[in-house]
C-alpha positions as CSV (number, residue, x, y, z in Angstrom):
1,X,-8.9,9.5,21.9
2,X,-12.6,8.9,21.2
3,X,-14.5,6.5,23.2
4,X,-17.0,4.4,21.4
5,X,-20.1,2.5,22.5
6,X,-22.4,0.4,20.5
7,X,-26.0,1.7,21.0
8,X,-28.3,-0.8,22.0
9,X,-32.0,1.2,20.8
10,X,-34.9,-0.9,19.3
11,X,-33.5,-4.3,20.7
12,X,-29.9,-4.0,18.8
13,X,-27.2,-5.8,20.2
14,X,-24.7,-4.6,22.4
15,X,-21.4,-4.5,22.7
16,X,-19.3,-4.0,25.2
17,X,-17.7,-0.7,26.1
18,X,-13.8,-0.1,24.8
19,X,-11.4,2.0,24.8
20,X,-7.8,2.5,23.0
21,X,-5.8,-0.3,23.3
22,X,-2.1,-0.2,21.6
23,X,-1.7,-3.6,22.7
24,X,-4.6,-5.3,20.4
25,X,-4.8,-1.2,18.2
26,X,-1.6,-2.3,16.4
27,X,-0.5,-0.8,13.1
28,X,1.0,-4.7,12.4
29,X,-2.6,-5.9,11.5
30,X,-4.2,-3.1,9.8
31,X,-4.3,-2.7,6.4
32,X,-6.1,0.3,4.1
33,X,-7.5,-0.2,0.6
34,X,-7.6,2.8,-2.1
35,X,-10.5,3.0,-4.1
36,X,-8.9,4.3,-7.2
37,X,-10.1,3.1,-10.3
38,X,-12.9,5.7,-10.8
39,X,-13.5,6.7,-14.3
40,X,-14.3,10.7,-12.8
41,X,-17.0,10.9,-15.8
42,X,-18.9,14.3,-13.8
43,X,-16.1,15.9,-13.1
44,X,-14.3,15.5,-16.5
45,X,-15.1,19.0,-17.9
46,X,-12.8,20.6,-15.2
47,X,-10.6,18.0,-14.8
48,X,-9.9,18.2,-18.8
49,X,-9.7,22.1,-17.9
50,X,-7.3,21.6,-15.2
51,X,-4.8,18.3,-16.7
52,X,-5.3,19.0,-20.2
53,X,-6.0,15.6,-20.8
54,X,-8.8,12.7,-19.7
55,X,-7.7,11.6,-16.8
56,X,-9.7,10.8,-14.0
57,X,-10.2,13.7,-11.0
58,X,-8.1,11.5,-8.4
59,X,-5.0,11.8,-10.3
60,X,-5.9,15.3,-11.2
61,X,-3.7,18.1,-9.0
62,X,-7.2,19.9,-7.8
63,X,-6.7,21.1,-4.6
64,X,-3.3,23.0,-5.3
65,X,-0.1,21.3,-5.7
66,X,-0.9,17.8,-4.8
67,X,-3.3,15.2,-6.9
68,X,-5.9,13.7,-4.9
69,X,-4.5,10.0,-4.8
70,X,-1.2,11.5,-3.6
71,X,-3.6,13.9,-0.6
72,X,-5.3,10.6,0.3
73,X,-2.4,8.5,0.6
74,X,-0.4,10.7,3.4
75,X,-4.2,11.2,5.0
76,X,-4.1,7.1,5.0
77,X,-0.3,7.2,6.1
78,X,-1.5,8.5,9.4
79,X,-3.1,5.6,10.2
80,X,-1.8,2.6,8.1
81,X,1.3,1.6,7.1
82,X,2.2,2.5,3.8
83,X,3.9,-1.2,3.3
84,X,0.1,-2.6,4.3
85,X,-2.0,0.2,1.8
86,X,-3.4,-1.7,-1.5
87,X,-4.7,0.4,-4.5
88,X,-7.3,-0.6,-6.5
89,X,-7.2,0.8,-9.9
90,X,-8.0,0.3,-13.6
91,X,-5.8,-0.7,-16.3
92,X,-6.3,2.4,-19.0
93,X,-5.2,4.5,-16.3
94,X,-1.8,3.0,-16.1
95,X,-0.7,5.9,-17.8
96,X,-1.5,8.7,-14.9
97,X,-0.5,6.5,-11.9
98,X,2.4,5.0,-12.9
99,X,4.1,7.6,-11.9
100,X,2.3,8.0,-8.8
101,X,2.5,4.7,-7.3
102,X,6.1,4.1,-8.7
103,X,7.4,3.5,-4.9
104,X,4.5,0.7,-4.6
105,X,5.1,-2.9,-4.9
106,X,3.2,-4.9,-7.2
107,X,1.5,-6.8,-4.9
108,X,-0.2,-3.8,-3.8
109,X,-1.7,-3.0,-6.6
110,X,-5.0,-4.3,-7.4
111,X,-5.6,-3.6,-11.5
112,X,-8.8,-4.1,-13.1
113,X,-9.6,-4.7,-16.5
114,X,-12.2,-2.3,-16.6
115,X,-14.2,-0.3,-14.5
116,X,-17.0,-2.3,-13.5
117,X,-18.4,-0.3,-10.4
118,X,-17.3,0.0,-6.6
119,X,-18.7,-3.7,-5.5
120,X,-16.4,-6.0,-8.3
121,X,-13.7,-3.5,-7.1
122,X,-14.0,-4.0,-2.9
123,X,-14.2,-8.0,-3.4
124,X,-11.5,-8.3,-5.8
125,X,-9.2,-6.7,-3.3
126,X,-10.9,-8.1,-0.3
127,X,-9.9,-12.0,-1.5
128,X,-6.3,-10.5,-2.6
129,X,-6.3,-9.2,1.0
130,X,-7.0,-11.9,2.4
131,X,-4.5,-14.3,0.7
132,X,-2.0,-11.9,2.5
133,X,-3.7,-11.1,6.2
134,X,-6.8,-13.0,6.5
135,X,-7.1,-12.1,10.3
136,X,-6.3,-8.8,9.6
137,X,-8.8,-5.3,9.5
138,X,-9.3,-3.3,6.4
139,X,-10.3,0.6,6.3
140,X,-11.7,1.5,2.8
141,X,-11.2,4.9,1.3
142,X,-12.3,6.7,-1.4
143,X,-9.1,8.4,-3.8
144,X,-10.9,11.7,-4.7
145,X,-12.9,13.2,-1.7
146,X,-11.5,16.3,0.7
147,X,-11.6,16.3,4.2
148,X,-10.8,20.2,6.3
149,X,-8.8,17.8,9.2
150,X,-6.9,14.8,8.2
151,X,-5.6,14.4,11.5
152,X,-9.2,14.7,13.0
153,X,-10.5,12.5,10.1
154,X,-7.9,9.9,11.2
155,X,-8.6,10.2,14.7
156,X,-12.1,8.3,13.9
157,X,-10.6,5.9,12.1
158,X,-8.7,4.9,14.8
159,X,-11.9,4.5,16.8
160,X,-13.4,2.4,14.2
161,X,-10.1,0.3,13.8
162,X,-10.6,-0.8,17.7
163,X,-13.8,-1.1,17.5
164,X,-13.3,-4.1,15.1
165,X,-11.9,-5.8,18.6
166,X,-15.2,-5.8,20.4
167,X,-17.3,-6.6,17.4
168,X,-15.5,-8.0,14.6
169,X,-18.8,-9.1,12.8
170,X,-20.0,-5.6,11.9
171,X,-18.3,-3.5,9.3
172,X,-18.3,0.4,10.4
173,X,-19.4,3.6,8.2
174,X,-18.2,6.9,9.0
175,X,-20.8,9.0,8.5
176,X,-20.7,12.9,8.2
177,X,-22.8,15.3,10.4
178,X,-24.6,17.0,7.4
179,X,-24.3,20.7,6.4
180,X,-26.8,21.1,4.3
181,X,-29.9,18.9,2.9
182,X,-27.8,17.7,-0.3
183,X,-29.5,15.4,-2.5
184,X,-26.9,13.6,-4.4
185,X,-25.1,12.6,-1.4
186,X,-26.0,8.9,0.0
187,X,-27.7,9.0,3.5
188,X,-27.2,7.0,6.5
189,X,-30.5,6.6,8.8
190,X,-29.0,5.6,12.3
191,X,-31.5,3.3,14.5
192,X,-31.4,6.1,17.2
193,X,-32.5,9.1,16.2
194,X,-30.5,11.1,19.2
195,X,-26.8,9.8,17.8
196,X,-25.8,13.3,17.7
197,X,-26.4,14.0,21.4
198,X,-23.9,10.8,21.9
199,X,-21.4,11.5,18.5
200,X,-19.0,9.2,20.1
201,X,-21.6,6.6,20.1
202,X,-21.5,4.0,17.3
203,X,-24.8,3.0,16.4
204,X,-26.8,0.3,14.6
205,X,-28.0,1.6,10.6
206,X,-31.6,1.3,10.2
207,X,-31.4,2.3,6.3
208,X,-29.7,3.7,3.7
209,X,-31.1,6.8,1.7
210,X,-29.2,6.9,-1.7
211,X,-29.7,10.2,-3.5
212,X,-32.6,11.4,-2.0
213,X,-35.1,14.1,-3.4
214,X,-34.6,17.8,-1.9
215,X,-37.9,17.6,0.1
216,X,-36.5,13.5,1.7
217,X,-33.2,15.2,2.3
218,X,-34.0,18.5,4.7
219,X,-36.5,15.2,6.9
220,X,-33.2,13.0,6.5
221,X,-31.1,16.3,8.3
222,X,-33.7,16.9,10.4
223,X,-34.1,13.2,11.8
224,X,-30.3,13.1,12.4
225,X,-29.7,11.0,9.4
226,X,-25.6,11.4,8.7
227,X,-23.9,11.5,4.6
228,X,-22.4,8.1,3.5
229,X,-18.7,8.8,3.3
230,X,-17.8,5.5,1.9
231,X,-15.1,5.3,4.2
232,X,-15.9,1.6,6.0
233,X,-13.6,-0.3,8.3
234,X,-14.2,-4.1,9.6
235,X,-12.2,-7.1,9.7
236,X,-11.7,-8.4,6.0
237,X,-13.6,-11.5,7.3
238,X,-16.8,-9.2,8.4
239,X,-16.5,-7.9,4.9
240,X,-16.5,-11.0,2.6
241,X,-19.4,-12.8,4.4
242,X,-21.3,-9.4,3.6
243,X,-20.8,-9.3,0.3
244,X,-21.0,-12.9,0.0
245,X,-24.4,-13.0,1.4
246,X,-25.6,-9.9,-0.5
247,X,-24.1,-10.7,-4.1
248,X,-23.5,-14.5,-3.7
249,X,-22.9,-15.2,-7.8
250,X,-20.6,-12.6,-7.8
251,X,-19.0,-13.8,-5.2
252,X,-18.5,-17.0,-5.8
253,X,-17.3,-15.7,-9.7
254,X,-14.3,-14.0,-7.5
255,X,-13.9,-17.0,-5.3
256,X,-13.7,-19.9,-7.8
257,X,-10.5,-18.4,-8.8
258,X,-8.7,-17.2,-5.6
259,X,-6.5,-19.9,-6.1
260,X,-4.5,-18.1,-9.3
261,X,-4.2,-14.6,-7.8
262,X,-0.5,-13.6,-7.3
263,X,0.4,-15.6,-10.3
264,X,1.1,-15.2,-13.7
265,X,-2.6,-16.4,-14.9
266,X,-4.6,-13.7,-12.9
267,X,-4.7,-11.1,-15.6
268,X,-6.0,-13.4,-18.0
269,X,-8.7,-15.1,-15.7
270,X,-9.8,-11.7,-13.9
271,X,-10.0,-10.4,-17.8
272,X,-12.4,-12.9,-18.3
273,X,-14.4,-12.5,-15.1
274,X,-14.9,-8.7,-15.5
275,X,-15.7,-9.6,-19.1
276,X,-19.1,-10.8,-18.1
277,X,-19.9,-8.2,-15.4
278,X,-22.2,-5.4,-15.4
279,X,-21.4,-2.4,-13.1
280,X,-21.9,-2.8,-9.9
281,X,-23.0,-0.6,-6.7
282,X,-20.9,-1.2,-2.9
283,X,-23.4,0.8,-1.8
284,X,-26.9,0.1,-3.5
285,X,-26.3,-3.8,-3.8
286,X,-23.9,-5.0,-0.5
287,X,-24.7,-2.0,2.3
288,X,-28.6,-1.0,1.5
289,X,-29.2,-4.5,1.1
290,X,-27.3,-5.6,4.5
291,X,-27.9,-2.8,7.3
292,X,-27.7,-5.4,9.7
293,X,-23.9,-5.7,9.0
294,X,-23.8,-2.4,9.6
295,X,-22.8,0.1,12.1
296,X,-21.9,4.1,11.9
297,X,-19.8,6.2,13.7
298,X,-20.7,9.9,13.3
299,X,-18.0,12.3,12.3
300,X,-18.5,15.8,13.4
301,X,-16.3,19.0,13.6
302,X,-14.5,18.9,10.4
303,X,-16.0,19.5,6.2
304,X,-15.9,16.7,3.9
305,X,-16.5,17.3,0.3
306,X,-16.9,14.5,-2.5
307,X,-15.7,16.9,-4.5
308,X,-18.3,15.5,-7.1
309,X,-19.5,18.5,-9.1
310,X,-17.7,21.9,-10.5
311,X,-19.3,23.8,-7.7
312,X,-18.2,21.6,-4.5
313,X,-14.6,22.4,-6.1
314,X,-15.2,26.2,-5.9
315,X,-16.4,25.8,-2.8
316,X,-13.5,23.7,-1.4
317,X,-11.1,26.1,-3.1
318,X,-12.7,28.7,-1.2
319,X,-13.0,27.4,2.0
320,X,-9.2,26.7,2.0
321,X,-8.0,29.6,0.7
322,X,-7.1,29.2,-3.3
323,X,-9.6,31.2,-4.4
324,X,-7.1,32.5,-7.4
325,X,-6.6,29.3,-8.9
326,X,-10.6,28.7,-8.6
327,X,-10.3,32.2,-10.6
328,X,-7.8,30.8,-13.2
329,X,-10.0,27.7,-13.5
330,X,-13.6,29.9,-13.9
331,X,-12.1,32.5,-16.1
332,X,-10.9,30.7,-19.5
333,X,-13.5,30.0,-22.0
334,X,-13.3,26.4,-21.4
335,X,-14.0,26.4,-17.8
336,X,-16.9,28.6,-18.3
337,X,-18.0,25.7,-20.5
338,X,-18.3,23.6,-17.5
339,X,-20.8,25.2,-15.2
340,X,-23.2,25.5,-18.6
C-alpha cells in the first residue's frame, strides 16, 4: 500500500501523515464517475475504420476484444462498487451504449443533451451525486484512455481515496511520470520540483500547462512537471465549491434546478440548460483557474496512453502485443487514409 504525505514547500499547508485505513477506506462511501459522453472527433477516421460506423472511440473495441467503456469499467470495479459507478454520457449515443450499460440502473446514468465539454458534464453529475451520497468521495475517470497496470493504476487510487480523510478540502490529480516531452498532453507543474525523489508524496500544484509548445514541454519534463491524467478524486463536497467558485453562473444554472433531478421534468429542464451553453473546459476553466484546490499524486511505473491520435493506438497495440490487428487496421486503403 502507498503511503502519502502532503508536501509542505513554499509555505503550503500541511497535512498530516496517513496511512490505509479500512475502517474510514470503505468501499460503502466511494463512488466513481465515467466520463463518457465524448464525441471522439480525432480519432474518428480509425474508429470509422475499426466499427464501421460513427461512434465515438470509448465504445469502439480498440484495444482487442473489449471496447474501452467496457476496459475502464472492470479497471474502476477494482476499486468502486459497480452499484456506486455513474456514467455520464450523451444522448445521440444511446445507440452504442445501450447495449453496454444494459445491466446499469437508470439512476446511474447521467444523459446529456448534447455534448457541451468536460465542465457542464462533471457538475451535472456532481449535484446528481450528491442528491444520493453528499458526504461521500468521487474518483473521476476518463472512458477512453489505456493504462499498462490496472491493478497498479488502482493501487493509487486507493491512496488518493484516503487521502480525502486527512484533507477533504483538496481534490487530487493523478499525474503521470512523463515519457516523453509530448505537447498535446496537459501538464501538471508540482510546487516542489523534487516530487519524484518522494513519488509517494502528494504535493501542492503550482500551475497547469495545457498543450504546451515542443520547446515548454522537454523544460516541463525536465523540471519534473507530471501529464494531467484527468483522473481526480475528492470528496464531492471539495468538488462543487471548486467549480462553484471557478464557473459561479454555471453553477448556479445547474443548481437552480437540483430540485427536479430524479424526476420526470429533468430531461426537459437540463434540455433547456444545455441549450444555452457553450462548450466547456474541466481543465482550462475549473483546475488552471483553481490550483489552490489542487493536489497531485505522481504515478510512476506503469504507461498511460490517451490514446488520442492514430499513432498512440499503434503504439499501444505494439506495446501489448497486437501488432496484427494494428496490421489489419494500417493495411486497407481506408486506414491508410487516416495517418494522411
Amino acid at each position: 500500500m502507498i503511503m502519502n504525505r502532503l508536501t509542505n514547500d513554499q509555505g503550503s499547508p500541511q497535512g498530516s501523515p496517513f496511512t490505509s485505513n479500512p475502517a474510514n477506506a470503505g468501499e460503502a462511501e466511494r463512488w466513481a464517475v465515467i466520463l463518457a459522453g465524448g464525441d471522439g472527433t480525432r480519432l474518428r477516421s480509425l474508429t470509422r475504420v475499426i466499427a464501421g460506423d460513427e461512434r465515438p472511440k470509448q465504445f469502439c473495441s480498440i484495444l482487442g476484444v473489449e471496447t474501452l467503456l467496457d476496459q475502464t469499467r472492470a479497471r474502476v470495479a477494482l476499486a468502486v462498487r459497480p452499484a456506486q459507478t455513474l456514467f455520464v454520457l450523451t444522448r445521440n449515443h444511446e445507440r452504442f451504449y445501450d447495449s453496454l450499460l444494459s445491466d446499469a440502473q437508470p439512476e446511474q446514468l447521467v444523459v446529456q443533451p448534447k455534448n457541451a465539454g468536460t465542465a457542464p458534464a462533471i457538475l451535472y453529475s456532481l449535484l446528481r451525486l450528491s442528491q444520493l451520497d453528499s458526504l461521500s468521495s468521487v474518483a473521476f475517470f476518463p472512458s477512453d484512455h489505456y493504462f499498462s497496470d490496472d491493478r497498479a493504476f488502482i493501487s493509487y487510487v486507493e491512496a488518493a481515496f484516503e487521502a480525502t480523510h486527512s484533507r477533504d478540502d483538496l481534490v487530487i490529480l493523478l499525474g503521470i511520470k512523463p515519457e516523453a516531452p509530448e505537447a498535446e498532453y496537459g501538464w501538471i507543474e508540482p510546487v516542489s520540483p523534487d516530487l519524484m525523489k518522494n513519488p509517494d508524496a502528494l504535493c501542492r500544484i503550482s500551475r497547469f500547462w495545457e498543450k504546451p509548445t515542443p520547446t515548454l514541454a522537454r523544460a516541463l519534463m525536465e523540471r519534473g512537471c507530471l501529464w494531467n491524467s484527468f483522473v481526480m478524486v475528492g470528496r464531492v463536497s471539495a468538488f462543487l465549491e471548486m467549480v462553484r467558485l471557478a464557473l459561479p453562473d454555471l453553477y448556479e444554472r445547474f443548481k437552480a434546478v437540483e430540485p427536479i433531478f430524479h424526476t420526470s421534468q429533468e430531461e426537459r429542464v437540463i434540455g433547456e440548460i444545455y441549450s444555452q451553453l457553450h462548450d466547456t473546459n474541466f481543465s482550462q476553466h475549473v483546475l488552471a483557474a483553481r490550483p489552490g484546490d489542487l493536489a497531485v499524486l505522481p504515478v510512476s511505473e506503469l504507461t498511460w496512453s490517451d490514446l488520442g491520435k492514430p499513432q498512440r493506438v499503434l503504439s499501444t497495440l505494439a506495446d501489448i502485443g497486437l501488432s496484427p490487428l494494428a496490421e489489419r487496421f494500417w493495411n486497407s486503403a481506408a486506414a491508410m487514409k487516416v495517418t494522411a
